[in-house]
VEXZAVEX-222374 format. One record per atom (N, C-alpha, C): x, y, z; atom name; residue in one letter. Coordinates in Angstrom, 2 decimals. Layout:
N
X; Y; Z; CA; A
...
END
This chain:
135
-67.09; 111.27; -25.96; N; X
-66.36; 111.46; -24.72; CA; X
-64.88; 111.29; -25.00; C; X
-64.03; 112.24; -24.94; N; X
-62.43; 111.80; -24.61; CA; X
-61.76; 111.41; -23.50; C; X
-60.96; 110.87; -23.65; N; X
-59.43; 110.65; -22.39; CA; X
-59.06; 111.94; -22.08; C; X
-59.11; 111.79; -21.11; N; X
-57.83; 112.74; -20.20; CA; X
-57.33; 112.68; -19.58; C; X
-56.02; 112.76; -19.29; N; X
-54.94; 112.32; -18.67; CA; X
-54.93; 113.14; -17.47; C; X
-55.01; 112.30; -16.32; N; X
-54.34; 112.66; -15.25; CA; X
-52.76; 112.69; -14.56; C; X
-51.99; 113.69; -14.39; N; X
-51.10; 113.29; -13.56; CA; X
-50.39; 114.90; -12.73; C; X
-49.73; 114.55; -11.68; N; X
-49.19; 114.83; -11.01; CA; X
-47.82; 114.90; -10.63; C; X
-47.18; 115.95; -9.56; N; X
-45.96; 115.16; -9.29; CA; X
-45.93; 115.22; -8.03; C; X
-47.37; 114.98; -7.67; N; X
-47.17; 114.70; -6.07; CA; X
-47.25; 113.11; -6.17; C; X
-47.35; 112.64; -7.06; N; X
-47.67; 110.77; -6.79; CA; X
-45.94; 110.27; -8.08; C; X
-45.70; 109.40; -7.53; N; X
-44.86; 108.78; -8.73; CA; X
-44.85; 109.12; -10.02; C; X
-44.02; 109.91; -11.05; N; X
-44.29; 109.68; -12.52; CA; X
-44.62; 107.80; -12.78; C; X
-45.41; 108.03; -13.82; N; X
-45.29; 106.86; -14.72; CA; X
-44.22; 106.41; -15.50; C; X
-43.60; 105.04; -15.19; N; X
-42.29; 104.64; -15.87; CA; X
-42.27; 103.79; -16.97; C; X
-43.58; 104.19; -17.60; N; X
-43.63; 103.56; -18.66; CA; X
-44.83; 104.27; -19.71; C; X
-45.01; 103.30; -20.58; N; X
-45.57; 103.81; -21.36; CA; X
-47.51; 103.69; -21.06; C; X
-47.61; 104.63; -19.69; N; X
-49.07; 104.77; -19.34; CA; X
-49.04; 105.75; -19.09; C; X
-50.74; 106.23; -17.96; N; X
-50.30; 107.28; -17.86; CA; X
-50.73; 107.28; -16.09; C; X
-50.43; 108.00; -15.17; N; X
-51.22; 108.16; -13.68; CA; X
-52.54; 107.67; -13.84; C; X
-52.99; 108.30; -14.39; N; X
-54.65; 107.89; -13.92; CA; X
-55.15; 108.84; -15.17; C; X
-56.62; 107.99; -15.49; N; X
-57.18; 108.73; -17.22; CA; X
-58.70; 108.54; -16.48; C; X
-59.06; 109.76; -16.84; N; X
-60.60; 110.29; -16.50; CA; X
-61.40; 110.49; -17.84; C; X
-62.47; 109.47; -17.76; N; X
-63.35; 109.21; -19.16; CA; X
-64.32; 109.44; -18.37; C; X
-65.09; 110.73; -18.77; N; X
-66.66; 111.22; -18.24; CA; X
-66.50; 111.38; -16.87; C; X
-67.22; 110.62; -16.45; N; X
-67.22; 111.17; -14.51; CA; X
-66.31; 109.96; -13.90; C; X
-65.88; 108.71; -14.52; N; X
-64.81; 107.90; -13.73; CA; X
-63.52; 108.31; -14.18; C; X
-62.61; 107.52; -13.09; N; X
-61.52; 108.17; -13.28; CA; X
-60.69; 106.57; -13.01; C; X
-60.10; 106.29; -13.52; N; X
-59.32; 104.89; -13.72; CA; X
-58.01; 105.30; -13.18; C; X
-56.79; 104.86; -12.05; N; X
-55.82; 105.21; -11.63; CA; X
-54.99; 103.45; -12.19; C; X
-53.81; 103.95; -12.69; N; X
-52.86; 103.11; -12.51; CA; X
-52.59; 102.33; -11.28; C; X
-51.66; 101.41; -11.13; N; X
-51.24; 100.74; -10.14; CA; X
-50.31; 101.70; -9.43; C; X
-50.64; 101.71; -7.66; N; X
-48.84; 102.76; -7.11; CA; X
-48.35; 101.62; -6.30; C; X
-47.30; 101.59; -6.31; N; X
-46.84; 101.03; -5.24; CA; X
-46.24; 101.83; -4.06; C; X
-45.46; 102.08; -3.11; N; X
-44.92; 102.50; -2.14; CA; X
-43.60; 103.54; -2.35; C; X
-43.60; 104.07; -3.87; N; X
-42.31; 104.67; -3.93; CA; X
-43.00; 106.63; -3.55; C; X
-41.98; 106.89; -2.85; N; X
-41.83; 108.30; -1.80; CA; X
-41.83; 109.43; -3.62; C; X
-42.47; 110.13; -4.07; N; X
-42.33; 110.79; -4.97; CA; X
-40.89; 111.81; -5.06; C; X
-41.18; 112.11; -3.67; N; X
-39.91; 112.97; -3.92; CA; X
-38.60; 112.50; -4.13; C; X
-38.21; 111.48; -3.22; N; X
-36.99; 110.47; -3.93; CA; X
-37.27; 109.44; -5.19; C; X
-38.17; 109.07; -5.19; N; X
-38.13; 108.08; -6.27; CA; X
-37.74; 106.50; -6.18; C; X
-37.68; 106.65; -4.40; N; X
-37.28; 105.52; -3.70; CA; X
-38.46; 104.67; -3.37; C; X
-38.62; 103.55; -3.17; N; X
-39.89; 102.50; -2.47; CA; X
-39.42; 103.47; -0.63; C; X
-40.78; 103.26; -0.45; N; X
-40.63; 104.19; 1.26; CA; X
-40.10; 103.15; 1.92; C; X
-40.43; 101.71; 2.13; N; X
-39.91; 101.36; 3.34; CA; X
-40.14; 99.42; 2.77; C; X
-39.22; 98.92; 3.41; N; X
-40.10; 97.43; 2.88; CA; X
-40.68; 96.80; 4.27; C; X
-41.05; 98.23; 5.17; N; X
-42.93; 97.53; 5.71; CA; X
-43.95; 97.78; 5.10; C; X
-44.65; 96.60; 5.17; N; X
-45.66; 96.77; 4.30; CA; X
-46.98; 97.66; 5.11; C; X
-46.90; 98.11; 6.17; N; X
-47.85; 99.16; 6.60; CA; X
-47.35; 100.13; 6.21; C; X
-45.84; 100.60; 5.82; N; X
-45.37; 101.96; 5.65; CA; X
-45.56; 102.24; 4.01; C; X
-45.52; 101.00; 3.80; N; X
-45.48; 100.93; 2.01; CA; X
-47.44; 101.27; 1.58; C; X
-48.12; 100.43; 2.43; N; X
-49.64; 100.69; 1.86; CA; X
-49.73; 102.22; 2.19; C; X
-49.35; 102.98; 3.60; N; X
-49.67; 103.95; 3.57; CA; X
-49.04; 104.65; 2.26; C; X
-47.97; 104.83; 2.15; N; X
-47.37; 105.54; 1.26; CA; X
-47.81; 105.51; -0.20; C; X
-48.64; 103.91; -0.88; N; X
-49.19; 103.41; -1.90; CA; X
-50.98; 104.58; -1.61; C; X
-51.22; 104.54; -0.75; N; X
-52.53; 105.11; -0.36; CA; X
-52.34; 106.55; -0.56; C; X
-51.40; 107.24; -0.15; N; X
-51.33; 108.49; -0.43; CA; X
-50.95; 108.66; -1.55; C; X
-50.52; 108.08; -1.95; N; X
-49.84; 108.48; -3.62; CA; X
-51.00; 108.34; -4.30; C; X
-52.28; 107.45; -4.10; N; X
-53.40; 107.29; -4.56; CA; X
-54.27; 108.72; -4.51; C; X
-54.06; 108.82; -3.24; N; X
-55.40; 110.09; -2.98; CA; X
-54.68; 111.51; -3.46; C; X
-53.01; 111.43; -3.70; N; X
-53.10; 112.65; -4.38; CA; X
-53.00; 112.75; -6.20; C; X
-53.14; 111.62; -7.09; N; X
-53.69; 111.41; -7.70; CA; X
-55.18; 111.67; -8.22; C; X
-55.89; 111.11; -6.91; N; X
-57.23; 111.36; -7.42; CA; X
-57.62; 113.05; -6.95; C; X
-56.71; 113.69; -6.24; N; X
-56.82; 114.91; -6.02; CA; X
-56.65; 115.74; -7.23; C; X
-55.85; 115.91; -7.68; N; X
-55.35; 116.18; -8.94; CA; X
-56.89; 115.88; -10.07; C; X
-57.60; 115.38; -10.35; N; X
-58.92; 115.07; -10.96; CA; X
-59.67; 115.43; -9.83; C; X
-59.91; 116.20; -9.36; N; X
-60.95; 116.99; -7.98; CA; X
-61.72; 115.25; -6.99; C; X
-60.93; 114.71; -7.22; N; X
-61.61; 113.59; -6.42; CA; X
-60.89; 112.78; -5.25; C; X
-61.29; 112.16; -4.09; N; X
-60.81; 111.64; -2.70; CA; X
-61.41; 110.39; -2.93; C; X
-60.78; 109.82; -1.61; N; X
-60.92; 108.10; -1.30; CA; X
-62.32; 108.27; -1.61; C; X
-63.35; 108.77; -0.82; N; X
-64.73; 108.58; -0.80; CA; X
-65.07; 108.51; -2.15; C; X
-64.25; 108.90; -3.11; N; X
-65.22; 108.73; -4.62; CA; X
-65.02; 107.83; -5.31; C; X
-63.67; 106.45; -4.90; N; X
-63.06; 105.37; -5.11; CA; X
-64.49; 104.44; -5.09; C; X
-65.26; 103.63; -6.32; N; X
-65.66; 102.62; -5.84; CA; X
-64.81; 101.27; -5.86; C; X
-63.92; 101.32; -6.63; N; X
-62.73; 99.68; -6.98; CA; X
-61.70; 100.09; -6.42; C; X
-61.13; 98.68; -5.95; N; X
-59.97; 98.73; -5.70; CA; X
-59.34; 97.60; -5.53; C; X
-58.09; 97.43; -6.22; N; X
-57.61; 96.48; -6.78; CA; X
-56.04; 96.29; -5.76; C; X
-55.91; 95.35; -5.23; N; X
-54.30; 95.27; -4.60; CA; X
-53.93; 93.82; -4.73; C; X
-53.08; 93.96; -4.73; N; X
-51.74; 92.96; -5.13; CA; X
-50.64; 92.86; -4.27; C; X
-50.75; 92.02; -3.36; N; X
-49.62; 91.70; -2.10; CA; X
-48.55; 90.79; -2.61; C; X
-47.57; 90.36; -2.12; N; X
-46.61; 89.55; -2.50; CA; X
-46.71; 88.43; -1.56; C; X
-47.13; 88.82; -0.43; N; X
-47.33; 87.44; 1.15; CA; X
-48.22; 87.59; 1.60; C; X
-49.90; 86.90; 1.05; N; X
-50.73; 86.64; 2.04; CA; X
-50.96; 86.78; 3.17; C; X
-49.80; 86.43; 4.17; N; X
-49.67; 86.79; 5.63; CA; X
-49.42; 88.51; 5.86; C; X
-49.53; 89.14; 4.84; N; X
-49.17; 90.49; 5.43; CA; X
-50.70; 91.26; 5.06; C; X
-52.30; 90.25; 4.59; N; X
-53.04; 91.18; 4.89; CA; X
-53.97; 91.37; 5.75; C; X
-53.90; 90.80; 6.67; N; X
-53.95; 91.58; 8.07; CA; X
-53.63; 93.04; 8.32; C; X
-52.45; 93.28; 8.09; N; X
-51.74; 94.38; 8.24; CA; X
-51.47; 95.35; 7.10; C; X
-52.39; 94.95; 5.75; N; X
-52.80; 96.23; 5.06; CA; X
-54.11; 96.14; 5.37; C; X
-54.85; 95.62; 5.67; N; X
-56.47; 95.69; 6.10; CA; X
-56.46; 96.63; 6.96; C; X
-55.77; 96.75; 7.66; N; X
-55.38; 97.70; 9.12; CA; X
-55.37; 98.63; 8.50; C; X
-54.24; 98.99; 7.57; N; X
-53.88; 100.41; 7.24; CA; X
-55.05; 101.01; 6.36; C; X
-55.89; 100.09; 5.45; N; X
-56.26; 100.16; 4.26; CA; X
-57.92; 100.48; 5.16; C; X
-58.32; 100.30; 6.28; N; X
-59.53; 100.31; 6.74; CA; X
-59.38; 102.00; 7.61; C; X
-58.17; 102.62; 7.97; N; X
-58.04; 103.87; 8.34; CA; X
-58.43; 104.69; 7.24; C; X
-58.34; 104.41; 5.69; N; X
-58.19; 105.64; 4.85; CA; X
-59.27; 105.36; 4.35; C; X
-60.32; 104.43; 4.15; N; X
-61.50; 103.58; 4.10; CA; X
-62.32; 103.66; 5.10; C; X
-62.65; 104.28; 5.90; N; X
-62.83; 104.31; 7.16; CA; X
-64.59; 104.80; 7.35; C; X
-65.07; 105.50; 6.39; N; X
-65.99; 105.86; 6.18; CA; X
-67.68; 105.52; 5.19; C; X
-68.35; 106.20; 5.59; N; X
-69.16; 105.85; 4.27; CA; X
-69.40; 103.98; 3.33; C; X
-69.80; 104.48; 2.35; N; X
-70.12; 102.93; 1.66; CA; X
-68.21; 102.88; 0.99; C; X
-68.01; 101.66; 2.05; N; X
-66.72; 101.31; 1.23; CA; X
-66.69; 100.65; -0.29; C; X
-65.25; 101.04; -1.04; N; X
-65.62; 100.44; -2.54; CA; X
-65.45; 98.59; -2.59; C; X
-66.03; 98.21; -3.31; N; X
-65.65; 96.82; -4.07; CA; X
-63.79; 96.57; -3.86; C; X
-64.03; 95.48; -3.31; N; X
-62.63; 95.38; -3.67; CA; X
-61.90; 93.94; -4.22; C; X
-60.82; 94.03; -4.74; N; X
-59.96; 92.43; -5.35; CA; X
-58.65; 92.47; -4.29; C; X
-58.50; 91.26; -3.71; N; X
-57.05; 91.45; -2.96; CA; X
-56.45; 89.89; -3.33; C; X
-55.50; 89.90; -4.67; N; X
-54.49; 88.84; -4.98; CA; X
-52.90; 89.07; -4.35; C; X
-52.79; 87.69; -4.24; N; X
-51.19; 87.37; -3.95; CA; X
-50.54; 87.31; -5.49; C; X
-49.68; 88.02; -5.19; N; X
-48.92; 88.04; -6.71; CA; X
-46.99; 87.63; -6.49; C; X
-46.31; 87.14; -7.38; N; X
-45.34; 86.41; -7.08; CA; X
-43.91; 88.09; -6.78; C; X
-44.18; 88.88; -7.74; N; X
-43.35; 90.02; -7.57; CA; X
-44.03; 91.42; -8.34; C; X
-43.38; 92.60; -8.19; N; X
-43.78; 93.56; -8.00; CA; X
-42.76; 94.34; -8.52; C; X
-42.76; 95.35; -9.14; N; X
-41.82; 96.42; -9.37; CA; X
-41.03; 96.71; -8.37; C; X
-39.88; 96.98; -8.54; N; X
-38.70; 97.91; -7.65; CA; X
-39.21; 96.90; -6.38; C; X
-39.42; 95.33; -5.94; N; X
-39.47; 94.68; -5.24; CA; X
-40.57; 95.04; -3.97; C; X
-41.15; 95.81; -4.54; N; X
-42.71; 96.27; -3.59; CA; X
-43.64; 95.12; -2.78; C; X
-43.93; 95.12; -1.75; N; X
-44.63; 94.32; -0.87; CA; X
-45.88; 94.25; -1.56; C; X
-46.57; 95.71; -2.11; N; X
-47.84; 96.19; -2.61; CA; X
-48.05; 96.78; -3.56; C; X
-49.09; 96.55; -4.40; N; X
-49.38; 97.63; -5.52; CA; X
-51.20; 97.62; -5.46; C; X
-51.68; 99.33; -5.80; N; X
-53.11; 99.12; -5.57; CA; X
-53.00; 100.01; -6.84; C; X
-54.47; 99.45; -7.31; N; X
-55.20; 100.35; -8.07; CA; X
-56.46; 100.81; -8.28; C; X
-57.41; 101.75; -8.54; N; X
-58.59; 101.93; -8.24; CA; X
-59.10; 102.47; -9.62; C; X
-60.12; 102.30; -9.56; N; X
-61.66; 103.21; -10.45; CA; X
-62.24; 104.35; -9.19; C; X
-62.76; 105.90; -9.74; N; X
-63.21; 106.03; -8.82; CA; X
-64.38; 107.01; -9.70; C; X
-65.48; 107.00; -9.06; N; X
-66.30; 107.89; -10.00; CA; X
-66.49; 109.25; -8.91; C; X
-66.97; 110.59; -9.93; N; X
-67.54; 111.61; -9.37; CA; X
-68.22; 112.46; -10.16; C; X
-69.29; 113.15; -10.13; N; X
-70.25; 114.00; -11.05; CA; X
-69.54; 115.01; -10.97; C; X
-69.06; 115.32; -11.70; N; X
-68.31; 116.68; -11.87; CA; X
-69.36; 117.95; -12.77; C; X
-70.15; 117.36; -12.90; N; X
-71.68; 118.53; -12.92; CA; X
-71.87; 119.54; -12.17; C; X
-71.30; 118.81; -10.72; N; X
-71.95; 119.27; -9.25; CA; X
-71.46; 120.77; -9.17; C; X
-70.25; 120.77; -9.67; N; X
-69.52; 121.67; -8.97; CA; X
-68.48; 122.26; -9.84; C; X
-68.22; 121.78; -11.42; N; X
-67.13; 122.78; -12.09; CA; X
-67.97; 122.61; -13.17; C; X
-67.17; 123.20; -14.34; N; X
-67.20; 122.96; -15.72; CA; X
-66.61; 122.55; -16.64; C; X
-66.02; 121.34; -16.22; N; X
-64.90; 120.31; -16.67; CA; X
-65.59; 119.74; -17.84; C; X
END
């Protein structure tokens, strides 16, 4: 089985030495996003509902890019900076989650964050790509 690199430029380049997201067989492993707007290159907002959404979409067009959506996410990994603000990604994070068997998830407080981000998520997501191409 090889790596293959996923990426996009609908989600953040990678600013370092990784890559978006690497698809080994039918999972697909995504980097950490945080809240930065692709097209500027800016963090979207320092609310942290504007930032998860924006961290969430940068996710799902990622996993778009590898023919896959939230629903094929089973992990998911986030990293807040203030405890008190997850309430208010649970909120956001249960709209795009909203369906079906939700994935496993880890939610740590972490002391800081790139480019001073409220949030950073990351996911595993699997899909049979048998079903339907010849990838």
């Amino acid at each position: 089985m090889k790596k293959i690199e996923i990426k996009t430029n609908k989600a953040p380049k990678a600013v370092g030495p990784y890559s978006q997201g690497v698809r080994m067989g039918n999972f697909i492993y995504l980097s950490g996003q945080i809240g930065v707007d692709p097209n500027t290159g800016e963090l979207q907002s320092k609310s942290i509902k504007k930032e998860t959404e924006q961290v969430l979409n940068n996710i799902r067009a990622v996993l778009k890019e590898s023919k896959a959506d939230l629903e094929d996410v089973v992990r998911v990994d986030i990293f807040i900076t203030d405890m008190k603000n997850y309430a208010e990604v649970n909120e956001i994070y249960g709209k795009y989650f909203s369906e079906g068997v939700r994935p496993a998830r880890l939610t740590v407080e972490v002391s800081k964050l790139p480019k001073d981000a409220n949030i950073e998520i990351s996911c595993i997501a699997y899909i049979d790509y048998d079903k339907f191409c010849d990838c």
